[in-house]
Each structure stands twice: as structure tokens, then as C-alpha cells.
Short mmCIF file of the C-alpha atoms (twelve columns), coordinates in Angstrom:
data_MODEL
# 
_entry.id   MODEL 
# 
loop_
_atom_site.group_PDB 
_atom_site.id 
_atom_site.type_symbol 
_atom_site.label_atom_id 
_atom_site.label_alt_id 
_atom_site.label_comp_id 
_atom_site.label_asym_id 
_atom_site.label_seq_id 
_atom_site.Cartn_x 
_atom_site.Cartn_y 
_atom_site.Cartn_z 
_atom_site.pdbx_PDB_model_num 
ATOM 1   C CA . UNK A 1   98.173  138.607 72.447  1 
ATOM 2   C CA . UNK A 2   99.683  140.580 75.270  1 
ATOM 3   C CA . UNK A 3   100.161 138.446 78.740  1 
ATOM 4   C CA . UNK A 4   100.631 140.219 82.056  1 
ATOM 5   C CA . UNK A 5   103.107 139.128 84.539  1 
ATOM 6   C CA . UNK A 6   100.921 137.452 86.429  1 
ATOM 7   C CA . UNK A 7   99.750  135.327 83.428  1 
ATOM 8   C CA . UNK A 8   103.516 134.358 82.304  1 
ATOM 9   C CA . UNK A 9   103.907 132.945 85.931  1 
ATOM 10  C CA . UNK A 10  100.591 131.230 85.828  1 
ATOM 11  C CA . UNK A 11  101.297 129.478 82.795  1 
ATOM 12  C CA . UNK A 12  105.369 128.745 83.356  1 
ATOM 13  C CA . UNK A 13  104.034 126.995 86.980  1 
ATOM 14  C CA . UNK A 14  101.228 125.103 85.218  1 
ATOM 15  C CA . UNK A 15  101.007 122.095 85.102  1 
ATOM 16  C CA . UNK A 16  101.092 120.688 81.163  1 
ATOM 17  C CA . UNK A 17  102.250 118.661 78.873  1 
ATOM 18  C CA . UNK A 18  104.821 119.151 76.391  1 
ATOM 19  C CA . UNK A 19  102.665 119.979 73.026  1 
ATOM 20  C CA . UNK A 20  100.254 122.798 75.014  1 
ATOM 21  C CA . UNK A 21  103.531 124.438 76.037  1 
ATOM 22  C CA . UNK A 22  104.546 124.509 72.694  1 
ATOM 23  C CA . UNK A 23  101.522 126.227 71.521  1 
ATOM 24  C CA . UNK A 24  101.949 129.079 74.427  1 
ATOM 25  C CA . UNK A 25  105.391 129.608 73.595  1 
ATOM 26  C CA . UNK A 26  107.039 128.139 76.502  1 
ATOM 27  C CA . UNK A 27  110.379 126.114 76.613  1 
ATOM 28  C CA . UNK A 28  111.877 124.064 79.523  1 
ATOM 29  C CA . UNK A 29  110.748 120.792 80.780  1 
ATOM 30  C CA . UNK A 30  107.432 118.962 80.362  1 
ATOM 31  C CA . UNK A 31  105.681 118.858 84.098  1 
ATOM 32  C CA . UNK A 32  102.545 116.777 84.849  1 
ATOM 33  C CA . UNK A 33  99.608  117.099 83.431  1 
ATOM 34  C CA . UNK A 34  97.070  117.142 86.409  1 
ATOM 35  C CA . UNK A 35  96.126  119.680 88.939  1 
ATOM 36  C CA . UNK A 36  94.054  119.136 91.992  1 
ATOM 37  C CA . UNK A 37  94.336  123.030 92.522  1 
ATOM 38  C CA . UNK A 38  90.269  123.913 91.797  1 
ATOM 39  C CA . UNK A 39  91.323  127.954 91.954  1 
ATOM 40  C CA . UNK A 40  94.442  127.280 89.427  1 
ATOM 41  C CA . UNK A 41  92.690  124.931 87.443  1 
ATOM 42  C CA . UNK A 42  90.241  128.302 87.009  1 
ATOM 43  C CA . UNK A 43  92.301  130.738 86.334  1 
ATOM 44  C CA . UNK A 44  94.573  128.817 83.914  1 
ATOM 45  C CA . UNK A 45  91.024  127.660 82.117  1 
ATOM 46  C CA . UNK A 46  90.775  131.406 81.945  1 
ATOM 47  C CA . UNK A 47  93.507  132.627 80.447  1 
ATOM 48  C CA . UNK A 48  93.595  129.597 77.974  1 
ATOM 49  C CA . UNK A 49  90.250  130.564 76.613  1 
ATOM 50  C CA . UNK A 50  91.451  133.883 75.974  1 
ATOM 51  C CA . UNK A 51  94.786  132.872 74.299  1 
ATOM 52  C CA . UNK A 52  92.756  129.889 71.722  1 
ATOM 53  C CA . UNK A 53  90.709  133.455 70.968  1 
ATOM 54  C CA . UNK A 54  93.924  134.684 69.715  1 
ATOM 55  C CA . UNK A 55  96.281  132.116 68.370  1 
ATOM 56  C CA . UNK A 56  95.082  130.257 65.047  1 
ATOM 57  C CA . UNK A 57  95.972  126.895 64.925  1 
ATOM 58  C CA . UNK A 58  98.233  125.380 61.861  1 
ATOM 59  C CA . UNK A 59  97.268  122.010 61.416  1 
ATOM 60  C CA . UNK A 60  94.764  118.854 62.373  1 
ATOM 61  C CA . UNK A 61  97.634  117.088 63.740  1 
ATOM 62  C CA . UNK A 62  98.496  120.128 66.153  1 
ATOM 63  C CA . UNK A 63  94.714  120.566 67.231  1 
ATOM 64  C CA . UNK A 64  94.897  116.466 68.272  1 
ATOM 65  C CA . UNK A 65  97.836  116.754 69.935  1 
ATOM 66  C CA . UNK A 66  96.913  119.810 72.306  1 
ATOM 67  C CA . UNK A 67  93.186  118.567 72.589  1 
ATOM 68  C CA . UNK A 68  94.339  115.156 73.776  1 
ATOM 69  C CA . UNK A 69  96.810  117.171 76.536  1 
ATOM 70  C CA . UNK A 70  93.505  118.929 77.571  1 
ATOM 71  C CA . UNK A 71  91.287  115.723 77.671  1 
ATOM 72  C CA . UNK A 72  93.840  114.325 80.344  1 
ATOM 73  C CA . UNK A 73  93.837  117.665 81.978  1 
ATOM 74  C CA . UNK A 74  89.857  117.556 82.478  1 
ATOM 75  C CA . UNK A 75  89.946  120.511 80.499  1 
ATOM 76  C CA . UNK A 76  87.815  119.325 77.723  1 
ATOM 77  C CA . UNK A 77  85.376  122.459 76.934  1 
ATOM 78  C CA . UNK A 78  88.712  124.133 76.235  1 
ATOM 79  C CA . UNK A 79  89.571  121.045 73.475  1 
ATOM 80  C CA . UNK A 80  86.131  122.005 72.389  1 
ATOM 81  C CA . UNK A 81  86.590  126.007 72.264  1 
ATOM 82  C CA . UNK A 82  90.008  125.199 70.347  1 
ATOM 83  C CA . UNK A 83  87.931  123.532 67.348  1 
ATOM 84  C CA . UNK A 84  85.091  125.713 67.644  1 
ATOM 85  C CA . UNK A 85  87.763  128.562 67.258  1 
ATOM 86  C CA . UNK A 86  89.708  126.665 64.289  1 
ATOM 87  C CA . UNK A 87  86.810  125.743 62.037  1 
ATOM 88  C CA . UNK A 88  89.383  125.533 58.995  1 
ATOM 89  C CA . UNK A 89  91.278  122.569 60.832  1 
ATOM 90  C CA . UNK A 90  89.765  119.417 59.130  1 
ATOM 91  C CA . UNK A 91  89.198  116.523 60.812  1 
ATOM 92  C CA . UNK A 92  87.919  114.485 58.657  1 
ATOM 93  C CA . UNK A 93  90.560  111.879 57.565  1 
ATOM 94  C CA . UNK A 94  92.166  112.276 60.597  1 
ATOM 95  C CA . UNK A 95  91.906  109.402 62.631  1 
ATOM 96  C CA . UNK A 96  93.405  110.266 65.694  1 
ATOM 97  C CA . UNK A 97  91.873  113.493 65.467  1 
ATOM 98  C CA . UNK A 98  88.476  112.346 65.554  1 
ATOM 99  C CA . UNK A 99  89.019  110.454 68.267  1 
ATOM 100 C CA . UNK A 100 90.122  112.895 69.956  1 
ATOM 101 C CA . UNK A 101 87.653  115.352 69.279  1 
ATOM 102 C CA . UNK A 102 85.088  112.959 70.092  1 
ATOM 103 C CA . UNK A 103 86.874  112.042 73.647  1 
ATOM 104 C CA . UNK A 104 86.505  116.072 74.746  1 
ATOM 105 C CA . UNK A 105 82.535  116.004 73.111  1 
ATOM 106 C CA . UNK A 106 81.765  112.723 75.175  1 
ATOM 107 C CA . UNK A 107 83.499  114.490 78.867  1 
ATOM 108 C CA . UNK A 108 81.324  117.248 78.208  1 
ATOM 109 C CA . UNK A 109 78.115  115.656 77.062  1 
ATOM 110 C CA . UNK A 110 78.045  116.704 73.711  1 
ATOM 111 C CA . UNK A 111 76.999  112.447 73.005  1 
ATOM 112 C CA . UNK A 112 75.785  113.626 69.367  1 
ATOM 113 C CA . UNK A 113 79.408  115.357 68.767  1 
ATOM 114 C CA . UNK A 114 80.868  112.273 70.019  1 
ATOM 115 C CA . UNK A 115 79.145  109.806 67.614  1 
ATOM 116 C CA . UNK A 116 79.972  111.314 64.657  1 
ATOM 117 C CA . UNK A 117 83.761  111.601 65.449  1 
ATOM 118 C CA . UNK A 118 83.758  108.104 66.527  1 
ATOM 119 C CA . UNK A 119 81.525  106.812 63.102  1 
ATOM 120 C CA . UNK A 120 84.008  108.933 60.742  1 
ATOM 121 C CA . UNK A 121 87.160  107.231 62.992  1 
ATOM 122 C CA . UNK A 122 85.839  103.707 62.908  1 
ATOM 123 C CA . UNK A 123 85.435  103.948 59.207  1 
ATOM 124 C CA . UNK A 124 88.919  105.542 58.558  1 
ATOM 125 C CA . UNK A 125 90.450  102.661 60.859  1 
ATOM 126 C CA . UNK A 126 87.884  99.297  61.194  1 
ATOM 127 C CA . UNK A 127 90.382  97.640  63.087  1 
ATOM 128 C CA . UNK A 128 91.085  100.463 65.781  1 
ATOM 129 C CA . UNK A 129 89.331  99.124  68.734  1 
ATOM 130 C CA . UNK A 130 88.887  102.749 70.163  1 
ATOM 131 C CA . UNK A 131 86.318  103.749 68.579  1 
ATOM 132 C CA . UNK A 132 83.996  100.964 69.346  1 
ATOM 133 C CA . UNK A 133 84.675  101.457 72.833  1 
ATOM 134 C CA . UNK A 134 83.522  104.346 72.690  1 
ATOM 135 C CA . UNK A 135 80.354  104.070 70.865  1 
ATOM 136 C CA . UNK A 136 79.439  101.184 72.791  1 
ATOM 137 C CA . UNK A 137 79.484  103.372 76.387  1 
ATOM 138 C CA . UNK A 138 77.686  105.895 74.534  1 
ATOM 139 C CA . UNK A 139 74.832  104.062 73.654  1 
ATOM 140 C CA . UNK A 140 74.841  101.045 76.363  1 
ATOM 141 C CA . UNK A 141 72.236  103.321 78.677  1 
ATOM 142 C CA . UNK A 142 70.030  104.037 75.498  1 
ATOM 143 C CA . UNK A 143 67.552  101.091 75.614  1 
ATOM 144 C CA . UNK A 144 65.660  102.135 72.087  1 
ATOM 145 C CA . UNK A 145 68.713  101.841 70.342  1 
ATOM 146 C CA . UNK A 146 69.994  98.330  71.304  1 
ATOM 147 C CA . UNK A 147 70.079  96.981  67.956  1 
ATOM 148 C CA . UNK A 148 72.461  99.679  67.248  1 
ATOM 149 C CA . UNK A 149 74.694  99.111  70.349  1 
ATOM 150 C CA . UNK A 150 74.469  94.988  69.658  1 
ATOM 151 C CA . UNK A 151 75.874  95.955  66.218  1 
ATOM 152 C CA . UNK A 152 78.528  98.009  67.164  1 
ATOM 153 C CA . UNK A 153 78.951  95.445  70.110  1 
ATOM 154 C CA . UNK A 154 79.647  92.275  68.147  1 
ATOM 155 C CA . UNK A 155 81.606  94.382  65.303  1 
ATOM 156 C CA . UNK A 156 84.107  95.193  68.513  1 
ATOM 157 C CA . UNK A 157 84.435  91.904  69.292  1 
ATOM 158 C CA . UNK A 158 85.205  90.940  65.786  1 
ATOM 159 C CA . UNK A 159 88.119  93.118  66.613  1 
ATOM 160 C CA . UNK A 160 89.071  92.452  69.968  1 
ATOM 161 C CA . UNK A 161 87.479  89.223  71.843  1 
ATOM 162 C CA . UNK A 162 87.848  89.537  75.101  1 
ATOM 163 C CA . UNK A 163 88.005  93.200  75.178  1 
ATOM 164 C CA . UNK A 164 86.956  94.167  78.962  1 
ATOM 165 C CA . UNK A 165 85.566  97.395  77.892  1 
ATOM 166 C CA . UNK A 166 83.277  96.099  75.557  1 
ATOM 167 C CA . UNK A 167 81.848  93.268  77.722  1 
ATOM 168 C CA . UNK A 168 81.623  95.528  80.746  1 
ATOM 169 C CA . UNK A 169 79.132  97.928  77.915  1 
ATOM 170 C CA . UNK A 170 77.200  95.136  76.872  1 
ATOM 171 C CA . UNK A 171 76.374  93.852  80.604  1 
ATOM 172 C CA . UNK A 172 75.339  97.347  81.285  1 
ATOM 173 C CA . UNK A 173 73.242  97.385  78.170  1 
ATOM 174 C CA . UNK A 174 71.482  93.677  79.427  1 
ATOM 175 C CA . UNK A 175 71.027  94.820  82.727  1 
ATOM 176 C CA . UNK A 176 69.508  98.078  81.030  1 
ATOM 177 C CA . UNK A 177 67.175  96.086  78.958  1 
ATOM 178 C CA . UNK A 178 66.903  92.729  80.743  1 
ATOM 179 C CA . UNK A 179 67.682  93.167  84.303  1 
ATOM 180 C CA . UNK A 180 66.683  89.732  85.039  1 
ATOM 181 C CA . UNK A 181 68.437  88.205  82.648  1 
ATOM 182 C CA . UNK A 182 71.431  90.241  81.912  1 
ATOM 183 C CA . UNK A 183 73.887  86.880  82.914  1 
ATOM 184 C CA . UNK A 184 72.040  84.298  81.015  1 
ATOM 185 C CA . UNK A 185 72.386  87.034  77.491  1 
ATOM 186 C CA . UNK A 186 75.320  87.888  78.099  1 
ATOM 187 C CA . UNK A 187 76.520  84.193  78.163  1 
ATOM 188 C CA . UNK A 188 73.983  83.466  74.856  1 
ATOM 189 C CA . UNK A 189 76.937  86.022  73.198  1 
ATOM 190 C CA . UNK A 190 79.899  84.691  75.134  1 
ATOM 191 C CA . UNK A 191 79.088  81.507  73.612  1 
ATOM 192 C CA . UNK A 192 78.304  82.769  70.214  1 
ATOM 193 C CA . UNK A 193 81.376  84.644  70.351  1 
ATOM 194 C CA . UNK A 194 84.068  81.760  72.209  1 
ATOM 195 C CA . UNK A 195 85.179  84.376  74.320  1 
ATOM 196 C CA . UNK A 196 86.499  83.525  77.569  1 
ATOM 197 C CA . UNK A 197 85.787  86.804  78.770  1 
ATOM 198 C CA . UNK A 198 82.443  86.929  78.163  1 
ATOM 199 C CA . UNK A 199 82.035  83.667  79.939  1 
ATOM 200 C CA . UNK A 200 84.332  84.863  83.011  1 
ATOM 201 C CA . UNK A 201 82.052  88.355  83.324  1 
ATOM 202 C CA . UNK A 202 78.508  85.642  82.975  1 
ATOM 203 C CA . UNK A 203 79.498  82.688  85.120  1 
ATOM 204 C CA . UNK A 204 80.483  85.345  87.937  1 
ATOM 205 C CA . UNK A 205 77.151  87.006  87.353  1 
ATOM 206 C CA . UNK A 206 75.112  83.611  87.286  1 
ATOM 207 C CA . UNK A 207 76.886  81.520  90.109  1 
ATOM 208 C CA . UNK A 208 78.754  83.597  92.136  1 
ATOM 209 C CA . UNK A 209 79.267  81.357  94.607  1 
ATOM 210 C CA . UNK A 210 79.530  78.238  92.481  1 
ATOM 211 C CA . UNK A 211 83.619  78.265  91.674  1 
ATOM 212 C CA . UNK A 212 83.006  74.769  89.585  1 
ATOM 213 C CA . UNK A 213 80.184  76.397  87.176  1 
ATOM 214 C CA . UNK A 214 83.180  79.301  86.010  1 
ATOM 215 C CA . UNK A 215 85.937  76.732  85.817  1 
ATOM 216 C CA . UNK A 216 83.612  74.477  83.860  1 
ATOM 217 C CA . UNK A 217 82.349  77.282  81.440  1 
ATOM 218 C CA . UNK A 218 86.014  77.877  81.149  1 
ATOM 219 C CA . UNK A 219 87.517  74.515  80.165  1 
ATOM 220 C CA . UNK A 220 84.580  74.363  77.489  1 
ATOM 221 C CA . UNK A 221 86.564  76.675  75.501  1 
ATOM 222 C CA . UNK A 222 90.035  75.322  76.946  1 
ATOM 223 C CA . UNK A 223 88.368  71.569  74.701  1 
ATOM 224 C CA . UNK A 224 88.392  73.682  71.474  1 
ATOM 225 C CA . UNK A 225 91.503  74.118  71.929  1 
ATOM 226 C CA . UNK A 226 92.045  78.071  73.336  1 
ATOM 227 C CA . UNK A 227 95.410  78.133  74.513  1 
ATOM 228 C CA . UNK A 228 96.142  81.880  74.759  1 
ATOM 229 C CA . UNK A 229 98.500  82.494  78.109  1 
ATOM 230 C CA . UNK A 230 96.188  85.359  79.316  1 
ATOM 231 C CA . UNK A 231 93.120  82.774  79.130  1 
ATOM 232 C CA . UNK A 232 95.158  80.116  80.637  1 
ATOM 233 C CA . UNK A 233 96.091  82.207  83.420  1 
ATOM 234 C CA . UNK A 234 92.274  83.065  83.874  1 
ATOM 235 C CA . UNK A 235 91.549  79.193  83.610  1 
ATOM 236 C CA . UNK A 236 94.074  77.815  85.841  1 
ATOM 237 C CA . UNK A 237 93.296  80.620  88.130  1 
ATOM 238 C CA . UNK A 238 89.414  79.234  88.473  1 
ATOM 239 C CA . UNK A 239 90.253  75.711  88.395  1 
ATOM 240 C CA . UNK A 240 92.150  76.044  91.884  1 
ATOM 241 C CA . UNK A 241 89.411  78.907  93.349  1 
ATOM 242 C CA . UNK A 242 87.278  75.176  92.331  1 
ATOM 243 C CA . UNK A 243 90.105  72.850  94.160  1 
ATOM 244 C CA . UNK A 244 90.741  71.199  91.006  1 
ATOM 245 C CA . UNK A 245 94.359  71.303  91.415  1 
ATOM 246 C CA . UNK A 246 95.060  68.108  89.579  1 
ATOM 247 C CA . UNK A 247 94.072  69.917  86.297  1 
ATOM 248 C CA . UNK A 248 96.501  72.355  86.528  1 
ATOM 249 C CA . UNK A 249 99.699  70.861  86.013  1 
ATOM 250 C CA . UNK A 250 98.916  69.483  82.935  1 
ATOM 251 C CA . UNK A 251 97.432  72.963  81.297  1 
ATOM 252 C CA . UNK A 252 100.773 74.207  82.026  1 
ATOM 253 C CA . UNK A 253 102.827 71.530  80.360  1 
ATOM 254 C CA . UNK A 254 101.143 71.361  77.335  1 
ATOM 255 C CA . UNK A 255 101.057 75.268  77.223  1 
ATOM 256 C CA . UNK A 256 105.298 75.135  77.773  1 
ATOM 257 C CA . UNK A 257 105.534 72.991  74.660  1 
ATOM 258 C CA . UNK A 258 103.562 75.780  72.694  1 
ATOM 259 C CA . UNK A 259 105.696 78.269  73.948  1 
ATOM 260 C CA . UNK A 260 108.998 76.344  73.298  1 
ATOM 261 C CA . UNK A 261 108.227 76.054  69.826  1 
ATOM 262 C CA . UNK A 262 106.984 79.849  69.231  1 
ATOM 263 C CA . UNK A 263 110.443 81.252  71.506  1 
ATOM 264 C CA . UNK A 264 107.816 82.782  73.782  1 
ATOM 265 C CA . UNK A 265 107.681 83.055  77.630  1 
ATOM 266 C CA . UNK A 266 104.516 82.424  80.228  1 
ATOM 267 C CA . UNK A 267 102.849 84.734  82.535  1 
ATOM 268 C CA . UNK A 268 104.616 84.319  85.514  1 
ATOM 269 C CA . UNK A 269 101.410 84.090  87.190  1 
ATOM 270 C CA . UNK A 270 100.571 80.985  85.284  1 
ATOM 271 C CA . UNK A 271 103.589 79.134  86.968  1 
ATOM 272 C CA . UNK A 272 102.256 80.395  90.795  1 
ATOM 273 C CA . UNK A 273 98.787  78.999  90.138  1 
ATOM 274 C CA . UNK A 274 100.572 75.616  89.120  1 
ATOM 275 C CA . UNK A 275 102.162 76.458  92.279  1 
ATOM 276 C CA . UNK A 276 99.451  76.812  94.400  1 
ATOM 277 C CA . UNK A 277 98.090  73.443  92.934  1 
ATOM 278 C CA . UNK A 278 100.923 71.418  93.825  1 
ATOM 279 C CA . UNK A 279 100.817 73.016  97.601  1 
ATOM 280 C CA . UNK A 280 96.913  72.059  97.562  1 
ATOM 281 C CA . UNK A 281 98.131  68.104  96.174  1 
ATOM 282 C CA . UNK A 282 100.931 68.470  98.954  1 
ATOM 283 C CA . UNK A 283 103.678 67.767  96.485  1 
ATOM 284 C CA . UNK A 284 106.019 70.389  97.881  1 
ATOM 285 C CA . UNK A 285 108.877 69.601  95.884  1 
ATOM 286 C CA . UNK A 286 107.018 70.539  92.400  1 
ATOM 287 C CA . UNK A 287 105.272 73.587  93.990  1 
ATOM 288 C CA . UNK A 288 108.707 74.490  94.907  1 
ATOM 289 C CA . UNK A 289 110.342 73.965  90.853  1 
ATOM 290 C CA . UNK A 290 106.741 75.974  90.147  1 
ATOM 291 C CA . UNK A 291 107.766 78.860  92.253  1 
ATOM 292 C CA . UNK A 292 111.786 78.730  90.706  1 
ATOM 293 C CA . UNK A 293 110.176 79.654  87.047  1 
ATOM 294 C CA . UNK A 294 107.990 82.117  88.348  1 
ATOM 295 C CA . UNK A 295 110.656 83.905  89.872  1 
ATOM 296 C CA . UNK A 296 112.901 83.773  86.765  1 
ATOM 297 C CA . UNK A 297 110.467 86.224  85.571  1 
ATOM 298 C CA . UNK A 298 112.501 89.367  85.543  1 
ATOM 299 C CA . UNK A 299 108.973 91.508  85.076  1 
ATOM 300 C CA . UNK A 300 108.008 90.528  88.257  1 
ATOM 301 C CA . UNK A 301 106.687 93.531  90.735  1 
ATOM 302 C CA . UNK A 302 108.643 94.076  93.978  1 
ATOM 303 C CA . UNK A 303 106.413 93.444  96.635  1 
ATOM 304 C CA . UNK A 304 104.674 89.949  94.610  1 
ATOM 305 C CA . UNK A 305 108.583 89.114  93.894  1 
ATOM 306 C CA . UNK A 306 109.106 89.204  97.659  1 
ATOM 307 C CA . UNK A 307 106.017 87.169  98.501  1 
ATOM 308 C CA . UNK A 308 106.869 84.548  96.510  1 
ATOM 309 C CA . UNK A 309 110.213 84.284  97.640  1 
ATOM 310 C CA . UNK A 310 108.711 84.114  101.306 1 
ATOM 311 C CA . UNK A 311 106.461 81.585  100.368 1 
ATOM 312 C CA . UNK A 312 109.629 79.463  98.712  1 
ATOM 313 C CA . UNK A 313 111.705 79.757  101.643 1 
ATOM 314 C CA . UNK A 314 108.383 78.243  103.759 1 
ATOM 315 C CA . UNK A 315 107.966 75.528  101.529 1 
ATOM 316 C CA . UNK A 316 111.752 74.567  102.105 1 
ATOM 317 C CA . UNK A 317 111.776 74.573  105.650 1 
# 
């Protein structure tokens, strides 16, 4: 395919990553891969349609990686044209490729595209929580199909628990379905489930207001012995939202004798909240041994690290 001048400057300038650049013959650096430039964004969508009209693909794994490049460029009818204009390319036992074939169908509406890339996907890869996530936002706003959704819902959380996505579909499938009952259902398969969650999303839902109702539906589940940081983090976070700082110390020395044994580290997030508990007993000396491992957290952000260190140096004066 011939390109003008014009066209060569378009595409060198154009914003892309480094697999689509490949694939138009262009070397130098990789640039970012979004443009807020509506008129540029045309033009290149332009001359890209042309070029896939020319240039044959040469395998699936080349069609994913472009397509996915596309997908983040909200250029997914041209992820579409590519396939349309590669029909040889199988997809089939290509995981990644389905996925992301089905990610560019969803964008542009083709749902029916969508679900049978994401069926093919979740059978190549059962444990791949993508494709679930997927499915489930397809169908969460289809009420005749909720035994299909509830299926795919629970098979998700088979895979991932406390997946956010997934609970955030099947709220907007209760409150689809069951508007006036969308927090008591989605508890019903919180509980089933043990997911913490699920019970974080319903108790905010049922008793927004009522801090003790969450912390309660939370230490439930703490009983049976959950004891995963992220939960505890979510736990001790309710518990002082509740005032029950007494709790919290204890949750976080029985969690640092887990996490001796297994060589693992805390959230340091876990450590402010026993922080903020000691502060609310006004036992200023443990807040203040609280804060010390929190801040031994090298992951720490900037701006929280500098917080905390203000809050240390008040607590000391």
C-alpha cells in the first residue's frame, strides 16, 4: 500500500503502542496510547481502515496483540475490521485472543460477538477470572436470563471470592430484578458464598447508617476463622467506623503471628487502623509503636507517608 506524506507524518506522530507500530512498519519509541484529539483520532481511524484492507495478518497471536492496542485506544470497530479482514486467523484455542476479540465486540455492542468469545475463553481457561467478568456485565441488565447470569455469577466466585467486579454485576442484576430487595439477596449469596465482600457491598446497602450491623456481618466470618490481610484490613477498618476500638488490637496480633510464621508482611493500612484504635482508647504510646510499623512500610505513597508522619510527630508532642 502506497502512503502519502501526509499519512507517514500522521502515523509517526500518533499516538500507539509498540505492537500497532510494528504492524505499520514504524521503528523508534513506543508513545502513549490515548488521544483526546477527536479530528486525529479520525483521520488516523481512517487511514488504519485502509491499511488492515491491505496488510494480511500472520498469526492469532499478532491479531490479539494489535486488537488489544486498539481496545485501549477506543478504537475497537478497527479491532473488529482487522478480524473481519483476516478471516483465516483462528481464534479458537486462543485464549487471550478471544478475550480480546470479545473486549472490541462488547465496546461496540456486538453483545452476541462478545458471548461467544468469552464462552470459548472460559472453557479454554476455567480458572481465568476474565471471562466471567465479562459475561456477567453482559447479561446483569437482561432480566429473562438471570438463571444464566446467577450461573455464571456463582461459577466466578468459585474462582475469585470477593471479586469486586462480580459483586458489583450481581447487585445490578438484584436491583434489575428485585429492586426492593436487591441488599437482602445479595446478602442470601454473600452468606452462601462466606465472602466478605459480598457482605461489605449488602450491609452498606441494608444499613447505611448502622456502622455496628457491617462490623458485625463482618466478624461473623472473622469467627470462622477468615484471616486474609485484605479482609482484615476491611474488618478492622469497620470495627473503628463502629468505635469498637478495643477489638482491634487483638485482630492484629493474632494476624502478626500468622504472618511470622508464613515470612509475610501486613498491609500497612492494617497497622494505622490499630492506630487509630489506640488514639480512640487514648493509649498514645501504642498508637504511636502502631504508626512506627506502618511507616516501615517502604510501599507506602508519598503524600499518606507524610500524613502519618504528621500525625506521629502530634501524638509525641
Amino acid at each position: 500500500m502506497n502512503i502519502t506524506m501526509e499519512e507517514q507524518t500522521l502515523i509517526e506522530s500518533y499516538p500507539m503502542g509498540p505492537n500497532l507500530r510494528r504492524f505499520l512498519g514504524l521503528s523508534g519509541p513506543d508513545t502513549s496510547i490515548r488521544n483526546d484529539d477527536e479530528d486525529l483520532k479520525t483521520r488516523f481511524a481512517a487511514f488504519l481502515a485502509k491499511y488492515i484492507e491491505h496488510t494480511p495478518l500472520n498469526s492469532s497471536s499478532e491479531f490479539s496483540a494489535i486488537c488489544e492496542e486498539l481496545v485501549m485506544m477506543d478504537c475497537s470497530e478497527l479491532g473488529i475490521l482487522l478480524k473481519n479482514k483476516n478471516p483465516e486467523i483462528d481464534l479458537e484455542d486462543d485464549f487471550k485472543s478471544l478475550l480480546t476479540y470479545g473486549s472490541a465486540a462488547m465496546v461496540v455492542g456486538d453483545t452476541a460477538t462478545a458471548e461467544v468469545c468469552f464462552t470459548k475463553a472460559q472453557k479454554l481457561e476455567p480458572a481465568e477470572l476474565a471471562p466471567y467478568i465479562n459475561m456477567t456485565r453482559i447479561l446483569s441488565d437482561k432480566a429473562e436470563r438471570f438463571d444464566e447470569f446467577l450461573l455464571w455469577a456463582k461459577t466466578a466466585l468459585d474462582v475469585e471470592l470477593n471479586s469486586p467486579e462480580i459483586w458489583d454485576s450481581i447487585l445490578v442484576m438484584f436491583d434489575l430484578v428485585t429492586p426492593d430487595k436487591s441488599g437482602e439477596k445479595l446478602l442470601e449469596i454473600a452468606k452462601e458464598k462466606n465472602s466478605w465482600m459480598g457482605c461489605l457491598l449488602a450491609g452498606q446497602l441494608l444499613a447505611p447508617e448502622d456502622a455496628m450491623f457491617r462490623a458485625e456481618l463482618l466478624e461473623d466470618l472473622y469467627k470462622q476463622g477468615l484471616d486474609d490481610p485484605t479482609f482484615l484490613t476491611e474488618f478492622t477498618a469497620s470495627l473503628g467506623v463502629a468505635m469498637q476500638y478495643q477489638k482491634i488490637p487483638p485482630i492484629i496480633w493474632r494476624a502478626e503471628k500468622i504472618t511470622s510464621a508464613t515470612f509475610t508482611k501486613l498491609p500497612w493500612q492494617l497497622y494505622v487502623h490499630g492506630a487509630q484504635a489506640y488514639l480512640g482508647l487514648e493509649n498514645h504510646s501504642q498508637a504511636d509503636e502502631m504508626l512506627k510499623k506502618a511507616l516501615n512500610d517502604r510501599s507506602i505513597p508519598g503524600e499518606a507517608r507524610s500524613q502519618l508522619e504528621s500525625l506521629q510527630k502530634e501524638i509525641n508532642t
